[in-house]
C-alpha positions as CSV (number, residue, x, y, z in Angstrom):
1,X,135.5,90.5,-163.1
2,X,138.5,88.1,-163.9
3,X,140.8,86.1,-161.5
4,X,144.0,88.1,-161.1
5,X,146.2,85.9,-158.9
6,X,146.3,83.3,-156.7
7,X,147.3,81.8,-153.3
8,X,148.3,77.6,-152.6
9,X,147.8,76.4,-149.4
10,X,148.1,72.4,-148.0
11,X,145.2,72.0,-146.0
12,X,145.7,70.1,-142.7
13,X,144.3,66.6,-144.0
14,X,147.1,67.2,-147.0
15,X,144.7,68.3,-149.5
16,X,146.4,70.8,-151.9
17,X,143.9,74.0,-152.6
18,X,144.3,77.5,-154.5
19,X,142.5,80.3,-153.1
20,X,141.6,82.1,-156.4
21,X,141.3,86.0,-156.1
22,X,138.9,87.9,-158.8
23,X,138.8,91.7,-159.4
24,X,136.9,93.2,-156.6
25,X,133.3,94.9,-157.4
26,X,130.6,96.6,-155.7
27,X,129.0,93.2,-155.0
28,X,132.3,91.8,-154.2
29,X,134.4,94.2,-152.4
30,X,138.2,93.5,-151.4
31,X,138.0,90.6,-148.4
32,X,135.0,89.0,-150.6
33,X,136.7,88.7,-154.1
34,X,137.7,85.1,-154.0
35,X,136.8,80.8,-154.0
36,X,138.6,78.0,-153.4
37,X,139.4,75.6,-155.9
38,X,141.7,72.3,-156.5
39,X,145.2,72.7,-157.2
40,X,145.1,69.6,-159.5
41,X,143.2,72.1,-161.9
42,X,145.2,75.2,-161.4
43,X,146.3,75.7,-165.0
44,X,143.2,74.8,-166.3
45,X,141.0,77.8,-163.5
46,X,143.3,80.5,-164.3
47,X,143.3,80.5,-168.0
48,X,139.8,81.0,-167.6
49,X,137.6,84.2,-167.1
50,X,135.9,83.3,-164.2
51,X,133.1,85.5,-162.4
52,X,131.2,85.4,-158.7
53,X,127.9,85.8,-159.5
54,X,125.2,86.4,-157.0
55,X,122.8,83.9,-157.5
56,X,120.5,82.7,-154.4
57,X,123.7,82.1,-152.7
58,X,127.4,83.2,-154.5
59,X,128.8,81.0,-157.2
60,X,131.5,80.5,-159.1
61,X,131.2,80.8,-163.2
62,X,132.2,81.9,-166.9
63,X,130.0,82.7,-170.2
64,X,130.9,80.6,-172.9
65,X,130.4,81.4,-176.6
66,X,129.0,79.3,-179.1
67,X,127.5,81.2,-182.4
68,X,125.6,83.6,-181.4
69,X,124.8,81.9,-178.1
70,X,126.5,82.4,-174.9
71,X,126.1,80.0,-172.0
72,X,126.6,79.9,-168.4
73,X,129.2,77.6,-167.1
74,X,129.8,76.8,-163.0
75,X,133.1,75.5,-162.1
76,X,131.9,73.4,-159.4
77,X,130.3,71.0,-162.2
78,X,133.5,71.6,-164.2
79,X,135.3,70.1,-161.5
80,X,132.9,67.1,-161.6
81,X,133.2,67.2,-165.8
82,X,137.2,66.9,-165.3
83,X,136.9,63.8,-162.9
84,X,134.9,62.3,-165.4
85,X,132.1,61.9,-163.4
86,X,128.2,62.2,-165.2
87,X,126.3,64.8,-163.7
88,X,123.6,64.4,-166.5
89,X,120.2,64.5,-164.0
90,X,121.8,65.2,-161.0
91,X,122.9,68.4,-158.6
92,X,126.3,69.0,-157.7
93,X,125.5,70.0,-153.9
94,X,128.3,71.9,-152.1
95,X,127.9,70.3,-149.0
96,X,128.8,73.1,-146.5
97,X,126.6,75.5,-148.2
98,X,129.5,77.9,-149.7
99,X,129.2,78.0,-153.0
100,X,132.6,79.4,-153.5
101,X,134.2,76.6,-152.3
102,X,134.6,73.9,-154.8
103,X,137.3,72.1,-153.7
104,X,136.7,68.3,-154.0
105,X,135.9,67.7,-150.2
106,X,132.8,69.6,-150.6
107,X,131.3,68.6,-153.9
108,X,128.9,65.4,-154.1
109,X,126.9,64.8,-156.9
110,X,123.3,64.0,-155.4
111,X,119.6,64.0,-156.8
112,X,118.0,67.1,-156.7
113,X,115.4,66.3,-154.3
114,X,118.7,65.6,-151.9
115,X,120.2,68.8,-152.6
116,X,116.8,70.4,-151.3
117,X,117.2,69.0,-147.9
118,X,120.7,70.7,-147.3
119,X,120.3,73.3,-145.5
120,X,119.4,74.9,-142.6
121,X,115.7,75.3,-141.8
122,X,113.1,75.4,-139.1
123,X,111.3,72.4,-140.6
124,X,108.6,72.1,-137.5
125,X,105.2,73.9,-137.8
126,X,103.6,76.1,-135.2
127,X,99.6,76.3,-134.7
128,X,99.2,79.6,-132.8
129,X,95.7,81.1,-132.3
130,X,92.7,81.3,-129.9
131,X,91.9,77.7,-130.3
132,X,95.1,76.0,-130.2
133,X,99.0,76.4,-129.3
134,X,101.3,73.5,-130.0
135,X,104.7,72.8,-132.0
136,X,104.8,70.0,-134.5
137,X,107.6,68.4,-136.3
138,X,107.4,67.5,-139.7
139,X,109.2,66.6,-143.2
140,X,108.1,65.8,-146.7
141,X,110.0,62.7,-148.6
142,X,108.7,61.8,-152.3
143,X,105.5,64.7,-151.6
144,X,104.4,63.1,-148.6
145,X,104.2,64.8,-145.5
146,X,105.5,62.9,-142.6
147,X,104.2,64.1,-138.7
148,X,105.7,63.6,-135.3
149,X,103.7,63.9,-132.3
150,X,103.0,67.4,-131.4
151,X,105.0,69.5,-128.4
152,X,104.2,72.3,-126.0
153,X,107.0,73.8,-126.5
154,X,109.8,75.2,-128.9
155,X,112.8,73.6,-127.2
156,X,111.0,69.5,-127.2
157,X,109.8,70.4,-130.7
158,X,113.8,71.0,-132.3
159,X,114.6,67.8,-130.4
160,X,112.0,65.5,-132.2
161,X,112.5,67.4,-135.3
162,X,115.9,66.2,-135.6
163,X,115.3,63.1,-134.4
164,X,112.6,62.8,-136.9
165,X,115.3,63.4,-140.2
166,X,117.3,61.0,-139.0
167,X,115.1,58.2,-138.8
168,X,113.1,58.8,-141.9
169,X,115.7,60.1,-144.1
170,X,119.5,59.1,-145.0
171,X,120.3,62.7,-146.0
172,X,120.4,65.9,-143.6
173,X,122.6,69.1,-143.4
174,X,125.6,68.5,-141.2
175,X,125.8,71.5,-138.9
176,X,129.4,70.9,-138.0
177,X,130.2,71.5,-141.3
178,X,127.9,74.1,-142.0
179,X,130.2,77.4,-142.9
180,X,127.5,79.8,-144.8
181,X,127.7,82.9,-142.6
182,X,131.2,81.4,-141.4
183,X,133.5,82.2,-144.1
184,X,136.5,83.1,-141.6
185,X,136.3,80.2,-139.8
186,X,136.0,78.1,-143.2
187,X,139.5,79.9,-144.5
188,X,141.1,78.9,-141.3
189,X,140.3,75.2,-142.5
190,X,141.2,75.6,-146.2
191,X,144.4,77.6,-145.8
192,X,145.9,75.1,-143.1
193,X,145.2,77.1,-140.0
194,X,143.2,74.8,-138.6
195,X,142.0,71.3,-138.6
196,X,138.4,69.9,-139.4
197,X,138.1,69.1,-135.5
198,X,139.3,72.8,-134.4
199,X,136.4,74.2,-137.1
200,X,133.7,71.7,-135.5
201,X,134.5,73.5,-132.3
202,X,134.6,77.0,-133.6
203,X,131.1,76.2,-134.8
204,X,130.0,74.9,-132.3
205,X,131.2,78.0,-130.0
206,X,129.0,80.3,-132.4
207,X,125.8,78.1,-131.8
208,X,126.3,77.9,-128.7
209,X,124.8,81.7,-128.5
210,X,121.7,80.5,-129.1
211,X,120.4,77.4,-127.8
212,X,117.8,77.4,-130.8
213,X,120.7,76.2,-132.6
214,X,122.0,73.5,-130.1
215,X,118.4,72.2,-129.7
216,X,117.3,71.9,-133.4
217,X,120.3,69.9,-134.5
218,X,121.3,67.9,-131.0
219,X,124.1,69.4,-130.2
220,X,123.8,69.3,-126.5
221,X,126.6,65.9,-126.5
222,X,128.9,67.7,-128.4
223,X,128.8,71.0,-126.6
224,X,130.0,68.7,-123.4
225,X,132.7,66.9,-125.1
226,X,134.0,70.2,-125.6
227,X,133.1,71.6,-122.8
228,X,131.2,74.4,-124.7
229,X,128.7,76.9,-122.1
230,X,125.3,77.4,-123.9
231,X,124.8,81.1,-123.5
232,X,121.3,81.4,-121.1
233,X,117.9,80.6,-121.9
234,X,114.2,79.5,-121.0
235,X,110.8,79.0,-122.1
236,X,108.1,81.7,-121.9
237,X,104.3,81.4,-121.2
238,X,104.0,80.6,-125.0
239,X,106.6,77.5,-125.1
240,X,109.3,79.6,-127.2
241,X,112.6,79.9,-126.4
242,X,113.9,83.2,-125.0
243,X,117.3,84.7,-124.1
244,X,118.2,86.6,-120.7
245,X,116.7,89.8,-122.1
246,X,112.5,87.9,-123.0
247,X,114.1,87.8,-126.8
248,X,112.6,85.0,-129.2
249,X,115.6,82.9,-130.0
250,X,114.1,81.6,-133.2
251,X,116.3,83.1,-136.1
252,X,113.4,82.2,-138.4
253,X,110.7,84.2,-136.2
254,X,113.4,86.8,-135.0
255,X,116.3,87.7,-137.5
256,X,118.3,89.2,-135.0
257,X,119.0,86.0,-133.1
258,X,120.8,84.3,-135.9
259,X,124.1,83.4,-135.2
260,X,125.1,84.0,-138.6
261,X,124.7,88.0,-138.6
């Protein structure tokens, strides 16, 4: 798969992109065969034979030959390499989790241990058996494990699990500009459509059909601002949230419930 063409659009904050379209393939069928790149490096992308590949998420790459060795080269730390930034020892973290978006809004360089903490996870533990039933929130800096004082039930739990990142850390995933799963409302933003404050909304709309969402990342001031209805829920004898219909809510102990299907 090569790039065949593509498509320059001025985002809303006046950022200049190029929506790159490869050759389309089973893993990358028409509607999926493309990334977002700088325009500043337009020339430079489409003299290139650049590949999605399907690696624990769907990045952006080329083989290069040396000798008899061929390596693997990712354009989001050739971007990096052409701003003359050092990436020697670090990650190159695509901050709303697409990896086929490497415009340079959405690359940081970071330490790995950094780039571990960006992403979406349940993060608190649950002890559930005969002897004891409680929800605790924890993290791990540096190897150490770092405890907050236990809950009763799911929905206090996602509160003081958030709260807990943000005081003991100084890096967290930014749900509100979280687009894995979201790719249309993502190529609103990058082709002009839309505005970074429309997209906060638009995300927000999706969590907000399913509290478990709203709950683990605080969201509950923003959904006000913008006048956003939570779709229904409660607790059930156990503590965990439900829907309407007695579903768990959870996406990490029920797959269905994820907004992202």
């Amino acid at each position: 798969m090569s790039v065949i063409y593509c498509e320059h659009y001025r985002q809303q904050n006046d950022a200049d992109i190029i929506k790159v379209f490869c050759k389309p393939t089973k893993n990358f069928p028409i509607g999926t065969n493309y990334f977002y790149a700088p325009a500043e490096y337009e020339d430079y992308i489409m003299s290139k034979c650049w590949y999605l590949i399907k690696n624990s998420g769907f990045y952006v790459g080329r083989h290069i030959k040396s000798g008899f060795d061929t390596t693997l080269s990712y354009l989001h730390i050739e971007v990096k390499n052409l701003l003359n930034e050092d990436t020697f020892g670090y990650d190159v973290n695509h901050k709303n989790l697409c990896e086929f978006d490497d415009t340079f809004e959405n690359l940081e360089t970071i330490e790995h241990k950094l780039n571990q903490v960006c992403k979406m996870k349940q993060g608190y533990g649950i002890i559930d058996n005969a002897k004891a039933h409680y929800f605790t929130p924890s993290i791990r800096i540096d190897g150490e494990l770092i405890l907050g004082s236990s809950k009763h039930d799911e929905l206090s739990v996602c509160l003081a699990q958030r709260d807990l990142e943000l005081s003991k850390r100084s890096y967290n995933v930014d749900p509100l500009n979280y687009f894995r799963g979201s790719d249309d409302i993502l190529d609103l933003l990058r082709t002009g459509k839309i505005d970074s404050e429309e997209s906060k909304v638009m995300l927000l709309q999706k969590y907000a059909r399913n509290v478990w969402y709203i709950a683990r990342y605080n969201l509950f001031e923003e959904c006000e601002k913008y006048h956003i209805d939570i779709a229904p829920y409660r607790l059930n004898v156990g503590g965990y949230l439900i829907d309407s219909s007695g579903n768990l809510l959870n996406p990490y102990k029920n797959k269905k419930a994820s907004v992202f299907n």
